[in-house]
C-alpha positions as CSV (number, residue, x, y, z in Angstrom):
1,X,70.9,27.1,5.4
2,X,69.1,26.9,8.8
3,X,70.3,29.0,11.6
4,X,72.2,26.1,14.1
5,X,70.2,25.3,16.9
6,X,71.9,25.4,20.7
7,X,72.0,22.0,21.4
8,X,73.2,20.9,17.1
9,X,77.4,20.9,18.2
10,X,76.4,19.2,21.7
11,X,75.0,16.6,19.8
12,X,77.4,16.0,17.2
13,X,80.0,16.4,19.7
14,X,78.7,13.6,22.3
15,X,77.8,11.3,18.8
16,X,81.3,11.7,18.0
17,X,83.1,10.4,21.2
18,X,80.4,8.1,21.7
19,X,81.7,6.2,18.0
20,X,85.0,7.1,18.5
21,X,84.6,4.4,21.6
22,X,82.8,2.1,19.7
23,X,85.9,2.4,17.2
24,X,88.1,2.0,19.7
25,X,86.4,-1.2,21.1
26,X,85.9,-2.9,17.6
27,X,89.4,-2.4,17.1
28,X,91.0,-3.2,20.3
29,X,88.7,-6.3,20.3
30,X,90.0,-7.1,16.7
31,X,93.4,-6.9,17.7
32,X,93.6,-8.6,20.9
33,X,95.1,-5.4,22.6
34,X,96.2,-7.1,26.0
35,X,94.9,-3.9,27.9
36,X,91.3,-4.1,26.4
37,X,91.2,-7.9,26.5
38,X,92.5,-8.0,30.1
39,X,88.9,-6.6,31.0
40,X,87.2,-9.5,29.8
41,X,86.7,-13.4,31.0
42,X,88.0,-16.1,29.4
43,X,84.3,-16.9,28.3
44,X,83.8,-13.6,27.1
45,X,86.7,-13.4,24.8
46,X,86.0,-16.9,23.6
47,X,82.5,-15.6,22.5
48,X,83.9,-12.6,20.8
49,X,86.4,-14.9,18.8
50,X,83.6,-17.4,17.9
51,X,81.2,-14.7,16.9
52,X,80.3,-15.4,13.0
53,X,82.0,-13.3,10.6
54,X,78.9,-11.6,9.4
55,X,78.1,-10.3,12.8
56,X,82.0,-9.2,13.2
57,X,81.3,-7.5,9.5
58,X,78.1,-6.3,11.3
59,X,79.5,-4.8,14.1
60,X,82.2,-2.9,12.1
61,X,79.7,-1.2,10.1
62,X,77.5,0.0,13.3
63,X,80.8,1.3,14.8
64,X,82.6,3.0,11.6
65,X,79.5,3.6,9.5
66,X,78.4,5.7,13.1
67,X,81.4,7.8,13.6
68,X,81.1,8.4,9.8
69,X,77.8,9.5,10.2
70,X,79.2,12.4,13.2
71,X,82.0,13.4,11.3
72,X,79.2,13.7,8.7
73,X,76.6,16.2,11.0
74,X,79.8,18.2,11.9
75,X,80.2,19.4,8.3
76,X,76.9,19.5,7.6
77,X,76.9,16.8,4.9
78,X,73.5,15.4,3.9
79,X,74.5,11.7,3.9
80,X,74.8,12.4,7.8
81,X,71.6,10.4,8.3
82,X,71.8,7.6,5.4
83,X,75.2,6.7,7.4
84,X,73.7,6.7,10.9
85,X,70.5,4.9,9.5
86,X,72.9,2.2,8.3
87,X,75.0,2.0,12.1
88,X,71.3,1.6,13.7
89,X,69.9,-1.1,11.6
90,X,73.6,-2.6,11.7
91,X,73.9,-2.2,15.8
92,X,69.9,-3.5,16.0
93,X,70.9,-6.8,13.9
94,X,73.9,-7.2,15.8
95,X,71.9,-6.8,19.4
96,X,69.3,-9.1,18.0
97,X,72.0,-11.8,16.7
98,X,73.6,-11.8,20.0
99,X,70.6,-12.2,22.3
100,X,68.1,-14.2,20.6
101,X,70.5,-16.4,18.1
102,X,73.8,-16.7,19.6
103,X,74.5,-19.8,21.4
104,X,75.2,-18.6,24.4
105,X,73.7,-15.4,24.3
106,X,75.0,-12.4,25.2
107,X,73.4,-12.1,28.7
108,X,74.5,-15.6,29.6
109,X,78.5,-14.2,28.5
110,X,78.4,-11.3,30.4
111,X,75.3,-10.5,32.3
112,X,72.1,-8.8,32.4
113,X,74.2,-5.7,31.8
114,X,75.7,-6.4,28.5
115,X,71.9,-7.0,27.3
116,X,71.0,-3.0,28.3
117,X,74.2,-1.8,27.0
118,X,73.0,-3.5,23.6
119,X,69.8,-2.3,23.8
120,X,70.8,0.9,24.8
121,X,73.1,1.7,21.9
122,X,70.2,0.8,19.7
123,X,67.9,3.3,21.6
124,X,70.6,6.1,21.3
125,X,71.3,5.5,17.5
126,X,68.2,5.5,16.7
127,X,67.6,9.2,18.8
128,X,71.4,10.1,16.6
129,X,69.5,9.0,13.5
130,X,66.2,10.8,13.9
131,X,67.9,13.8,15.2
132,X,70.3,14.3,11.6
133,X,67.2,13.8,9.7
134,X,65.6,16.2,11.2
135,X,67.9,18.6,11.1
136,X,68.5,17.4,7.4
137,X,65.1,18.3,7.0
138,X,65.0,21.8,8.2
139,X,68.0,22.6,6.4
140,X,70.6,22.4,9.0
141,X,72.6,20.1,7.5
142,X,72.2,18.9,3.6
């Protein structure tokens, strides 16, 4: 095994919380928790609740498949990166779906700023992804 790099637990730690609230959204979006929903318009929820079921399967395996994926790095398992391989291409199709297929899309819902959040996430699980195969591939986790 690979001596841990510095920045390996700051890493797994933020990729952790960071899918821990994507959890926490999926589910308290799920299960109309009055103090999530009360954040949202009446337009917004109603797109939520219309999404298709295959994006609402999509967007619980980007959110569960990623915190899988931390809880993966933190003990050094080597599925670590299949998992948050899957939570990117999952997250990518879901931000894709939302903005160029949904009728209305996602930017019309909620803004400019729900478009950069999407593509944002995407960004930063594809940097989680790249970063637990690389340290697959020097031997820190595997």
């Amino acid at each position: 095994m690979h001596p841990t790099p510095w920045h390996f637990w700051l890493i797994v730690t933020l990729a952790f919380f960071w899918h821990l609230f994507g959890c926490l959204d999926y589910t308290a979006t799920q299960m109309d928790w009055p103090f999530w929903m009360q954040n949202l318009s009446a337009r917004q929820e109603l797109y939520v609740q219309r999404m298709p079921d295959w994006i609402d399967g999509t967007w619980a395996v980007s959110v569960w498949a990623g915190l899988l994926g931390a809880l993966l790095m933190a003990v050094r398992a080597r599925f670590a990166p299949l998992m948050l391989f899957i939570s990117f291409i999952a997250l990518t199709v879901l931000a894709i779906w939302a903005y160029v297929f949904a009728t209305p899309d996602v930017e019309d819902v909620a803004g400019p700023e729900a478009l950069w959040i999407l593509v944002g996430a995407a960004v930063l699980g594809l940097l989680l992804w790249l970063y637990a195969r690389a340290m697959n591939r020097i031997g820190v986790i595997g």
